[in-house]
N, C-alpha and C positions, 0 to 999 in steps of 0.2 A: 342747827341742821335738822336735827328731829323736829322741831318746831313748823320748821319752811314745808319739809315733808309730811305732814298733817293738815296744814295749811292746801298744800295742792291736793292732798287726797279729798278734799271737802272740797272743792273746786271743780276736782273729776268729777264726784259723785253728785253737783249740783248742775254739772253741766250737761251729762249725760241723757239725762229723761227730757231737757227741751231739746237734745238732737232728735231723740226718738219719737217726740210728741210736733217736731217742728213742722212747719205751713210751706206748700208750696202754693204754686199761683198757676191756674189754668184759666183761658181765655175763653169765654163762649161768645161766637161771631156772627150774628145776624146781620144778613142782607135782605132786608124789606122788597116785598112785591111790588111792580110799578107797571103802567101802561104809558104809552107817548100820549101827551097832551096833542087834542085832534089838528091844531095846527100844527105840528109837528112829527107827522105820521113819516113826512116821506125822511127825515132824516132820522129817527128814533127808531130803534129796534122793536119787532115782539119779542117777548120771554114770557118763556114755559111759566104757565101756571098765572099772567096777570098778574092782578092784586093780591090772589094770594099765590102767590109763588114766592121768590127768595130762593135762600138758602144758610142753612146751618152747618158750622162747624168747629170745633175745640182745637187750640192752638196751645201747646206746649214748648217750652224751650224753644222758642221761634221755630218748632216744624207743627203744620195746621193739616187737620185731618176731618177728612169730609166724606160723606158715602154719594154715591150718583150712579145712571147708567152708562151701560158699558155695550154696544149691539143695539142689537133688536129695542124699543122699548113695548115693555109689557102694561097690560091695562090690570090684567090678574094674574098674582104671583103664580110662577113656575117654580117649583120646588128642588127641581131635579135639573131645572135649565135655568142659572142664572145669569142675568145680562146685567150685570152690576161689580162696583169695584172703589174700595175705598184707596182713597187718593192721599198723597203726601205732597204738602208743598211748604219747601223752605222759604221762610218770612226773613229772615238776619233782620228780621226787629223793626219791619215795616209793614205799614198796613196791607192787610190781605185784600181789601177792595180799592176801586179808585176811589179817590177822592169827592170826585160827584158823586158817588152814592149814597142811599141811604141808610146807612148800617149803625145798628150798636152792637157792644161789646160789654160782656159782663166780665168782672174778673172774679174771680172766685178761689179761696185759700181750701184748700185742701192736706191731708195732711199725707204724710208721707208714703204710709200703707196704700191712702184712694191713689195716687201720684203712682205706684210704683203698679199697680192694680190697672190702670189707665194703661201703662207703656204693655204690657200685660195684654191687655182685650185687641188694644190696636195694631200691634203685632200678628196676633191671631187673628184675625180680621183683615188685614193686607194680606197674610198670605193665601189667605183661604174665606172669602166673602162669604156669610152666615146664611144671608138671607137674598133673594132677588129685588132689585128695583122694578117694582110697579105703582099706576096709579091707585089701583086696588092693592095696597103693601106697603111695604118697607119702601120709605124715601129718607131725604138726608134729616126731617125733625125728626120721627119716630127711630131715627137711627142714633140720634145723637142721645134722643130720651132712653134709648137703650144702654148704650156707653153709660151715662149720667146714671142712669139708674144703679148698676152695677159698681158702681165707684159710691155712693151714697149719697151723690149728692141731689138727688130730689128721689121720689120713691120713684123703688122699683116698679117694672109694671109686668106682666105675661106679653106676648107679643103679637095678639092678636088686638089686646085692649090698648096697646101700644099706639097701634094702625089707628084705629078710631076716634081714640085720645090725643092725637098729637097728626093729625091726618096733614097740616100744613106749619111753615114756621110759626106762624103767629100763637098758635096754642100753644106751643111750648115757650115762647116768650112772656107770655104773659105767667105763666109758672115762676118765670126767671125774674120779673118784675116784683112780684110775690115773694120770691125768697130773697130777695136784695133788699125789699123794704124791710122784712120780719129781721132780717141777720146782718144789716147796714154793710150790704156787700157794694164796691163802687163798680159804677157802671159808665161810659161814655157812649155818646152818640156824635153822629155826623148827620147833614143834612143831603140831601141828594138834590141835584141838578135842577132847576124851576122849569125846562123842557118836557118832565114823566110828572103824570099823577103818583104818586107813592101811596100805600099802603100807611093806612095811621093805626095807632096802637089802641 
């Protein structure tokens, strides 16, 4: 009996530090910029921003969290008047774009602190949006590089060097490219539609 009982006390105390040091997994979703291929104008949409446009956003526990506008759109941030609003959309564990698009996905381990730290900002952030969407500001890269940053998973940045840094998806992808090659993070892709030019990396 004394035996058994020493036996699981060494069991508690080896089990313990990997609950506490354990990985969780968060999603980073890019939706690549695209233009209709000129034969295909009259059935192809335009989207905001062309080639470079897209959109970025981190997915947790199958709910995916993304910043955009809300109103008005602004060219230069309004400080005091924001037209902005981060969004929540339940995945149940399905892709967040169709299928014809062109998106990747990084996954990324994180550990429990960034995880818990994450549920934390984005809370804070739904209820009360930090910053305005503008083209001159905060959109959903520089927003997500915000989030990211604060979690540790790429450095942090001030929020003006944010803006400039990360001014469309693609600069913060190729970040993301860069840390999955250095930290053998997996990543997938999908192709988009042969109707739009897409955006290459």
């Amino acid at each position: 009996m004394r035996c058994t009982l020493i036996i699981l006390f060494f069991l508690y105390a080896s089990v313990c530090p990997a609950q506490k040091d354990s990985l969780r997994t968060i999603q980073v979703h890019f939706l690549y910029g695209s233009k209709p291929l000129h034969k295909y104008r009259a059935t192809e949409k335009k989207y905001f921003g062309g080639l470079h446009g897209g959109h970025v956003s981190i997915e947790v526990d199958s709910v995916d969290y993304g910043f955009g506008p809300q109103g008005k759109f602004h060219v230069f941030a309004h400080k005091n008047n924001c037209h902005s609003i981060f969004t929540i959309k339940q995945t149940k564990g399905l892709s967040v774009y169709p299928a014809d698009s062109k998106v990747t996905t990084f996954f990324i381990p994180v550990t429990n602190e960034a995880y818990y730290k994450f549920l934390n900002i984005v809370n804070d952030y739904c209820n009360s949006t930090p910053y305005d969407y503008a083209f001159i500001g905060m959109r959903c890269a520089a927003a997500a590089q915000d989030v990211l940053g604060q979690m540790g998973v790429v450095k942090p940045r001030k929020k003006l060097k944010n803006i400039f840094t990360t001014f469309y998806p693609k600069m913060l992808r190729k970040r993301m490219f860069r840390l999955a090659k250095e930290k053998n993070y997996k990543y997938v892709q999908q192709e988009g539609r042969k109707t739009r030019k897409w955006e290459k990396d």
